[in-house]
N, C-alpha and C positions, 0 to 999 in steps of 0.2 A: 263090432257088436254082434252078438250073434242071434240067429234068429228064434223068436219062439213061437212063428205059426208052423201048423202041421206041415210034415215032411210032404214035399215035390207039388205043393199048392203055390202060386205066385203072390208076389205080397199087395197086399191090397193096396192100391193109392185115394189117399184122407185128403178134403179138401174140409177145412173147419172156422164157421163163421163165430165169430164171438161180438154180442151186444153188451152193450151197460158200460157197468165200472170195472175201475179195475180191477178189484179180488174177482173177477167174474174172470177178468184179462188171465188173471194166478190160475185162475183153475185150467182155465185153455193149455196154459204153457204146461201144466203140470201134466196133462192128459197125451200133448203132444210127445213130449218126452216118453210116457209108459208107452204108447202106441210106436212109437219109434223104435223102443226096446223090445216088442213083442213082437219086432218085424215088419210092421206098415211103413211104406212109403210116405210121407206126410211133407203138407206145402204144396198139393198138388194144385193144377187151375181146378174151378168148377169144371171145366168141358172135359178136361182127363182124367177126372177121379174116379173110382168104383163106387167110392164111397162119399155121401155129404153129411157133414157134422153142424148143428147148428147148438151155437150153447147161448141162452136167449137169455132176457132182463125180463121180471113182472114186475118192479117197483112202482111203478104208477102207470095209468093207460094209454100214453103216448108208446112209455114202453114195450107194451105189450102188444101195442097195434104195431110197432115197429119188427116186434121181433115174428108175430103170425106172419106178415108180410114176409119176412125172411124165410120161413118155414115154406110157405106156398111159392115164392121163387124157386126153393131147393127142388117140393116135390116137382114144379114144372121141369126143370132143370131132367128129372129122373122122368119123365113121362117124353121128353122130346130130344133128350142125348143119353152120354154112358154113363152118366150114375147109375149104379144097380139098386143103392137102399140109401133113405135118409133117415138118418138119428137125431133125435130131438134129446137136449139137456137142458140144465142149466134152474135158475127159478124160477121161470113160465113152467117148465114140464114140472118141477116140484111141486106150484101152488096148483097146478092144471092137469095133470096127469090126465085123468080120466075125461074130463072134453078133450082135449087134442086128441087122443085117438078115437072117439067116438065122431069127432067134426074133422079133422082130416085123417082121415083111414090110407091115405096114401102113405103118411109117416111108418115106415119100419120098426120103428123100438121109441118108446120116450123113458127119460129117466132120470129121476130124481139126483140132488147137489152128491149123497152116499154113494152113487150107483157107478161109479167110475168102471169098477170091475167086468159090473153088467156091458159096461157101452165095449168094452175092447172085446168082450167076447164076443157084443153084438156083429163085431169088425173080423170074427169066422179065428179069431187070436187068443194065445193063454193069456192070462193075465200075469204083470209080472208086479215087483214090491214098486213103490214109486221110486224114480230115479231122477230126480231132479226135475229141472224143466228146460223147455226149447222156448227159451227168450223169444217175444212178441214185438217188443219194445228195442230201440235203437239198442247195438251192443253195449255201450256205455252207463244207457239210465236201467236201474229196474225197479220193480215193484215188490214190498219187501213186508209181506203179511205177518203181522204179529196177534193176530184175534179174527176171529168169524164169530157170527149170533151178535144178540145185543140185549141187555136187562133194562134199557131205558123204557121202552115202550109207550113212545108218543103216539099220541092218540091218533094218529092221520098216518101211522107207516105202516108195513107189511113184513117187515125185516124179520122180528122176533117170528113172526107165523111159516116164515120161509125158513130161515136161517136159524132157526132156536135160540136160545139163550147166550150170552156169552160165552164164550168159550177160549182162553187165552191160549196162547205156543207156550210150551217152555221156555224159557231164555232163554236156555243154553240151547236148543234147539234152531230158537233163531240165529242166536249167534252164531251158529255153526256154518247154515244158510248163507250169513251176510259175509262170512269167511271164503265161501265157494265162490260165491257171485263178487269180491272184490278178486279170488284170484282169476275172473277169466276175466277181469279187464274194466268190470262195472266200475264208474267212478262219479255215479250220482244213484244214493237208495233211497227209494220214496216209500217212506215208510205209510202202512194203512192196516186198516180196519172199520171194522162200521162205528165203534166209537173207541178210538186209542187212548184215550185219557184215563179209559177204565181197566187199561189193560192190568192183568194181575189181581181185578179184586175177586174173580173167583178161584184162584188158586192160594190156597194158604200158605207165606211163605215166599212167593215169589216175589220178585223184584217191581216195584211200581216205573210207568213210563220212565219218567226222570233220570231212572237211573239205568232203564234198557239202554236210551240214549247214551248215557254218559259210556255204556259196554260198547254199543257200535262204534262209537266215537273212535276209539282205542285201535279198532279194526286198519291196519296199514293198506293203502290202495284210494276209496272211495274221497273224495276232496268234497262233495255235496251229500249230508244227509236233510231229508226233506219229511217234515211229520205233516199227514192231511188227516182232517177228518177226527176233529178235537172238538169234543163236546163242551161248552161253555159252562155247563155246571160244575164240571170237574178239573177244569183248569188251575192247577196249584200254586202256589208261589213258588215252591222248588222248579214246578214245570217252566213259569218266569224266571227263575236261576239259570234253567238249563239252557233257554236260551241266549243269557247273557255271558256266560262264563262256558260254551261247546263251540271252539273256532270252526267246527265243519258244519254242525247245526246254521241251515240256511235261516239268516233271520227274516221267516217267513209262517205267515199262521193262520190253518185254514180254520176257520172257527163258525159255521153254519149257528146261524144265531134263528134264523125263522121269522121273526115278528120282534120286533120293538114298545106293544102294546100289550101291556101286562094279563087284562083282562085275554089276550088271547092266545098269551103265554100260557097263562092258566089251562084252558079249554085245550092248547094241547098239549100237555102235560111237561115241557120244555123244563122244569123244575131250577128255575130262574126268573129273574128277574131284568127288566130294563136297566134299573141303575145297576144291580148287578155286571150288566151285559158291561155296562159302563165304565165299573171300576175295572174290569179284566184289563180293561182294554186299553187306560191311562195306564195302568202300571204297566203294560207291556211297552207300553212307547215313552215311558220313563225309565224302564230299566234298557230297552232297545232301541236308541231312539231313530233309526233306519228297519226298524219293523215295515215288513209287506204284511198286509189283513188281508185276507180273502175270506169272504162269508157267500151265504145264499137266505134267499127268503121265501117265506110262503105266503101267498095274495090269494083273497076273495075264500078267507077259512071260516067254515059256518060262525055266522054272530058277527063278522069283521064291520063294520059299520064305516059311517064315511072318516066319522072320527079316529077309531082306531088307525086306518089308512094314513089320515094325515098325520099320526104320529109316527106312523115307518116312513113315509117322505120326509118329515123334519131329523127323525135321525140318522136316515142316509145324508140327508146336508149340515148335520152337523160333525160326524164320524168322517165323513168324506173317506170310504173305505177304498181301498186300491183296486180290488175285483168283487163283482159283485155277479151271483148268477139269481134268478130271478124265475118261479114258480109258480104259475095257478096252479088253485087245491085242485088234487085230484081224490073224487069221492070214490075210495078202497071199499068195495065190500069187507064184511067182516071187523072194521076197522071200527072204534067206538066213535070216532070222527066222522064216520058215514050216515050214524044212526041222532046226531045233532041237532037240534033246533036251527030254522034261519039259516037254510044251505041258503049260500050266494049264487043267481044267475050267473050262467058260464060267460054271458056277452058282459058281467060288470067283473068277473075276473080277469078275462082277456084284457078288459079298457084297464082296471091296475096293473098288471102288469106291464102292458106298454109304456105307463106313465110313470114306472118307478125303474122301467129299463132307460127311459129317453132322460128322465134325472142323473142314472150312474152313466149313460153314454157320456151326459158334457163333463160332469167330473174327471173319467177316466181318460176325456182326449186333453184334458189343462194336468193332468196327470204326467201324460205319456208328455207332453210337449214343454213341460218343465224341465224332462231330463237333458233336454237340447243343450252341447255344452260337457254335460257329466262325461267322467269314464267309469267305466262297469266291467265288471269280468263278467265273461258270457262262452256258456259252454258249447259248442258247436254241433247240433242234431245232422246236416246233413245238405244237400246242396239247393239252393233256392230254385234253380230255372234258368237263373240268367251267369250268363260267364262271370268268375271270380266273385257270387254272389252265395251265402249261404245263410241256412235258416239257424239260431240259435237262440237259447233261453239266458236273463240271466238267476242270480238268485231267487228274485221278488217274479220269477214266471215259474209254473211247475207245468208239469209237461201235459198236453190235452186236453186242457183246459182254460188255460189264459192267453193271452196275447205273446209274442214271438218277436225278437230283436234280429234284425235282417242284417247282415256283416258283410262288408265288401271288404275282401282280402286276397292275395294268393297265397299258394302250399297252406290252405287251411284244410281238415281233416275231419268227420266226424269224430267226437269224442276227445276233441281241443280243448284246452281252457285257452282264450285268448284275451288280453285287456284290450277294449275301443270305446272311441269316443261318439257318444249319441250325437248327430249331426243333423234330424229331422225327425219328426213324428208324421205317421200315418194315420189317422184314426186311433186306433187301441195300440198299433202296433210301434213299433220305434225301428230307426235305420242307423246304423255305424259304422264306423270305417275302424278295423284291424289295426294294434300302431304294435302287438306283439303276442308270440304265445308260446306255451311249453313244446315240447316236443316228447313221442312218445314214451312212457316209463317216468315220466320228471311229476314232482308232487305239483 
């Protein structure tokens, strides 16, 4: 690859932190690659880099505390070793630009989600066209963005004011993508977006999810496609078809529901319904009846009363969802949820959500301890710690997120499909013993 910093200059060495989710994880990879192309060193430690890269989260203020703290490690990093300059990206430096360099002046450049050009030049580099990306993620799984922005605009998120409006891939663009990443070996694509269900409805003419799916499908290589980040309004019955009738389609469905109490459905604009949320939800496990649900919820949302509350406790115990992640409100400036009637004290959010986490805890361990017994194909990430022991997902686990099935096997390999049998539960987690698996190149 040849280089395209200025002639008899040495290539600068990137060392690059990425917070949040994963389209955030896409964009690192995406950057890594052009910077690699343009002649950076990249992968470097923090202690031997020229350069620190930080590409941050502002979606809610844990976020945001998390990712400043990352920034003031970087500049400490540049005030007490060789880092020469830190670069700030990502949605903190979009919604933030102008305080972060007013409040740490130590920061070298900040630069908005467009600014990609900006950062590599900021790295003393030409810019060059994009070239792919430099996987983040075990060689095997990747991350496989079909949409950025979003038109939903619930009342309590920051997405649309960051990330703008929906904005779909071409198909065939993606397809293209999902073609490149199966031929270097990918054989699980997690498909995302900030809402996937919508994908296609601002391009006229294009293909709706259903059938993106049905195109990946097709793609020779990948044994796991995985869809996260499915909006409950738009859930279709074709989208129910797809998962019944796509043998690679993991039957697995991330479906971020929020609240279970209409009235707060309402308030934050969720444009749904509980019984709604309800029938999604029986026809998926009528038409799938091995469906894994993964959702998330929002506790102590301005107006949430003690009643609303005990209606998202009764329909976690009645749903009995397989993963469940769990959020107090976080009050967004700018956000029409900020500016609410009946903000809830942060000490009665805190106490619901520990009480609606200690609910899905006992579920999730008579969950996990039921499979005791089962066999499962379970794809192999990489080595646990202990001799002949290694960490793996199966279908009903998506990566970084959920819990992790631990495999005692020999000649096992990242990027295995192996079948075993679950022989004990951990907590969330499950343990099995290896009885066989493919070997490399085999479907």
């Amino acid at each position: 690859m040849s280089s395209k910093r200025p002639s008899g200059t040495p290539a600068p060495r990137i060392h690059l932190t990425t917070l949040g989710c994963a389209k955030n994880l896409v964009d690192s990879e995406r950057i890594l690659a052009r910077l690699a192309s343009a002649g950076a060193l990249v992968g470097a430690s923090v202690e031997d880099a020229d350069i620190l890269i930080v590409n941050t989260c502002g979606f809610i203020d844990s976020a945001k505390q998390e990712s400043v703290h990352a920034i003031l490690d970087a500049v400490r990093a540049k005030t007490e070793g060789s880092p020469k300059r830190v670069l700030v990206m990502g949605c903190l430096a979009q919604r933030y630009a102008a305080q972060l360099r007013s409040e740490i002046p130590e920061v070298d450049g900040v630069f908005g989600l467009s600014e990609q050009n900006a950062v590599i030049a900021a790295c003393s580099l030409t810019p060059v066209r994009e070239d792919g990306r430099l996987l983040l993620t075990p060689p095997h799984t990747a991350y496989l963005r079909i949409s950025d922005g979003c038109d939903n605009r619930c009342s309590y998120c920051t997405i649309p004011m960051i990330r703008g409006p929906l904005h779909s891939r071409p198909s065939e663009e993606i397809l293209a993508e999902a073609e490149d990443l199966a031929s270097h070996g990918v054989r699980e694509l997690v498909v995302i977006g900030q809402d996937t269900t919508s994908y296609g409805a601002d391009r006229p003419g294009e293909i709706p999810i259903h059938h993106l799916l049905h195109r990946i499908s097709q793609i020779d290589g990948p044994r796991w496609i995985r869809l996260l980040y499915a909006h409950p309004a738009h859930f279709s019955d074709e989208l129910i078809d797809a998962y019944a009738t796509i043998p690679t389609l993991c039957p697995y469905v991330d479906l971020p529901l929020q609240h279970a109490s209409d009235a707060v459905l309402r308030r934050m604009g969720r444009r749904t319904t509980r019984t709604e949320c309800l029938d999604r939800i029986e026809r998926l496990r009528r038409r799938v009846p091995r469906i894994t649900i993964r959702t998330t919820f929002i506790v102590g949302f301005p107006g949430e009363t003690r009643r609303d509350f005990g209606e998202l406790l009764q329909f976690v115990r009645t749903v009995r969802f397989d993963h469940v992640g769990v959020f107090a409100y976080s009050q967004e400036e700018e956000t029409p949820a900020a500016e609410l009637p009946h903000q809830v004290p942060l000490r009665i959010r805190r106490r619901r959500r520990r009480r609606l986490m200690l609910l899905q805890q006992r579920i999730a361990y008579r969950n996990a301890a039921a499979l005791i017994g089962q066999l499962v194909d379970v794809l192999i990430d990489g080595p646990a710690g202990h001799p002949n022991q290694w960490i793996g997902r199966t279908a009903a686990q998506a990566p970084d997120v959920d819990p992790v099935t631990l495999v005692t096997g020999s000649d096992l390999y990242p990027g295995q499909f192996v079948r075993a049998r679950v022989t004990r539960s951990d907590g969330y987690d499950t343990h099995a013993v290896s009885l066989q698996g493919d070997r490399p190149g085999s479907s």
